[in-house]
C-alpha positions in Angstrom: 42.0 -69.9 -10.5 42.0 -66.9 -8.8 39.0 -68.0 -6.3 41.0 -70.9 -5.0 44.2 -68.3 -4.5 41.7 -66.2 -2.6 40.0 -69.2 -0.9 43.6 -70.7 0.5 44.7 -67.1 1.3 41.4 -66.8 3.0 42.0 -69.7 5.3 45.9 -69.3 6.0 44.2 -65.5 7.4 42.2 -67.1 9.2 44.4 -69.6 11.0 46.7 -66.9 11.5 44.5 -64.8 13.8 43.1 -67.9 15.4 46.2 -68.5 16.9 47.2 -65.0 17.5 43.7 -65.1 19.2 44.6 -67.8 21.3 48.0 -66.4 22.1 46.6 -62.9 23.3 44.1 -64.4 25.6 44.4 -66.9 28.4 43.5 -67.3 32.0 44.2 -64.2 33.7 45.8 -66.0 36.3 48.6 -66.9 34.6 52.3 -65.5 36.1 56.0 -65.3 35.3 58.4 -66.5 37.7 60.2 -63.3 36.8 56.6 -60.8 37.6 56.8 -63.0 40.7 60.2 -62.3 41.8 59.4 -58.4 40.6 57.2 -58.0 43.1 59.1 -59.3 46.1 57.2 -62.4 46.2 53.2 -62.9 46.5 50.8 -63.1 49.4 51.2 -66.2 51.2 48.5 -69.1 49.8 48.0 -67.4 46.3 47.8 -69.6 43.6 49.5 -68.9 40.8 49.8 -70.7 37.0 52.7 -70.8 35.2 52.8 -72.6 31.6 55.1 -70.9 29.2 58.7 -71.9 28.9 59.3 -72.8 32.0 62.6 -75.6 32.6 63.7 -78.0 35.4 67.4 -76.8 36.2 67.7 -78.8 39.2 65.5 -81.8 40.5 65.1 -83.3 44.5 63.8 -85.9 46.5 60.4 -83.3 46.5 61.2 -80.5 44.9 62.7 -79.1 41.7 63.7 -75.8 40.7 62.1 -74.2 37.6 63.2 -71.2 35.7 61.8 -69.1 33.5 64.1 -66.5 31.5 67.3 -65.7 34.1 64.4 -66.0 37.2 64.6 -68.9 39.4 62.1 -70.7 41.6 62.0 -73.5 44.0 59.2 -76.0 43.4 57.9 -78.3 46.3 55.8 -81.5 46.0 53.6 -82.3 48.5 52.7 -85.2 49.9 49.5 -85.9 48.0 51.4 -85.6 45.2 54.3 -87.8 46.0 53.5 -90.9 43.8 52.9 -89.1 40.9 56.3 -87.7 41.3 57.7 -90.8 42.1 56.5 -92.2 39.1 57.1 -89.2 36.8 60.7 -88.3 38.0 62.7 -91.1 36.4 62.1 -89.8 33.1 62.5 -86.1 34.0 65.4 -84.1 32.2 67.5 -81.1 33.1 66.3 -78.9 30.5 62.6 -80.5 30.3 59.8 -78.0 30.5 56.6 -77.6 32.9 53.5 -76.6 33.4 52.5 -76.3 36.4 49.4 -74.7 39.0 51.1 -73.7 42.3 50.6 -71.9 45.9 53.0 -69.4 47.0 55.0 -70.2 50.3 56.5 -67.5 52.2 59.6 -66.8 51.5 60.2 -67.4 47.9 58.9 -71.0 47.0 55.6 -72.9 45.3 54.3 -75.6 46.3 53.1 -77.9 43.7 48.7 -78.3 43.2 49.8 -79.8 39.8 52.2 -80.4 37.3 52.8 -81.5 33.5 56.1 -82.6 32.1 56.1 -81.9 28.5 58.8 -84.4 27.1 60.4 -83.7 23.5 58.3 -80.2 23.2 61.5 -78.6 21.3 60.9 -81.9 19.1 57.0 -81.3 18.5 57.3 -77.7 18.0 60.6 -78.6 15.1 58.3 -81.5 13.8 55.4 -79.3 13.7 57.5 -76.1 11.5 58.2 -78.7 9.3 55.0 -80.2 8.4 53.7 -76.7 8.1 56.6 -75.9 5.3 55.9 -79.3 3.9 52.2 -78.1 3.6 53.4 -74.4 2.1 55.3 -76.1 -0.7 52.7 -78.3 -1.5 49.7 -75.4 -1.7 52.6 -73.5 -4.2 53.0 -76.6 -6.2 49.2 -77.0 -6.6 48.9 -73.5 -7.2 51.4 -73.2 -10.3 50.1 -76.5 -11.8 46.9 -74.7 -12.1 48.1 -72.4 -13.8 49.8 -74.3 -16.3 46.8 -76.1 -17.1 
C-alpha cells in the first residue's frame, strides 16, 4: 500500500517540476509588449516573439492591435501574409489570443513574420483543470479502497 502512495506521489512530483521546468525556460527571445514599450521601443528590424496572454482588442483590414497586460501594440500583416489573414480573420474574436513572431517598425508597431490564433484557449485550459480534478479524485478513491481491502 504504501509503495503505490509513494509511487503516485512520485510521479505527481515529477510532473510538477516538468512543467515548472518548462515554464522557467523558453526561447530567450521571447518579449512582453509591456518590456517593449519599457524601453521606448526596439531597434528598428528586431525580431521579437511574443506568446503569452496576448489578446486581439481591435482588428483591420491588415492589422490588429494586441495587448498584453494594460500595454498595447499595433500589429501589421504584410503582404505575404495577406491570404492567410484573409482566410483566418472571419473567425477571429475580440478577446481571442495570439501567438505571434514579429519585426519591430519604427515608431511603435510589429509587423507580422507569423501568427497563431488560439480559439477557445480559456476553454482548453477550464476543460483541462477539470480532467485533472477528475483524475485527483479518482487516485483518492483508488487509494482508500486499498486500504479497505
Amino acid at each position: 500500500m504504501i509503495v503505490r502512495i509513494l509511487g503516485v506521489v512520485s510521479c505527481l512530483l515529477g510532473l510538477a517540476a516538468l512543467s515548472f521546468y518548462s515554464a522557467r525556460t523558453g526561447s530567450a527571445e521571447v518579449d512582453t509588449i509591456p518590456e517593449i514599450i519599457a524601453k521606448g521601443g526596439l531597434p528598428n528590424g528586431q525580431e521579437v516573439a511574443l506568446t503569452s496572454d496576448v489578446k486581439i482588442t481591435d482588428i483591420g483590414a491588415d492589422q490588429f492591435v494586441a495587448k498584453q497586460g494594460r500595454a498595447r501594440i499595433g500589429v501589421l500583416i504584410p503582404a505575404e501574409l495577406m491570404p492567410i489573414w484573409e482566410k483566418t480573420k472571419p473567425g477571429i474574436k475580440i478577446g481571442d489570443y495570439v501567438s505571434l513572431r514579429a519585426v519591430y517598425r519604427s515608431p511603435g508597431h510589429l509587423e507580422a513574420r507569423e501568427f497563431h490564433v488560439h480559439k477557445g484557449r480559456r476553454l482548453k485550459i477550464w476543460v483541462s483543470l477539470a480532467a485533472l480534478l477528475v483524475f485527483g479524485f479518482l487516485i483518492v478513491k483508488q487509494v482508500r479502497e486499498g486500504n479497505n481491502a
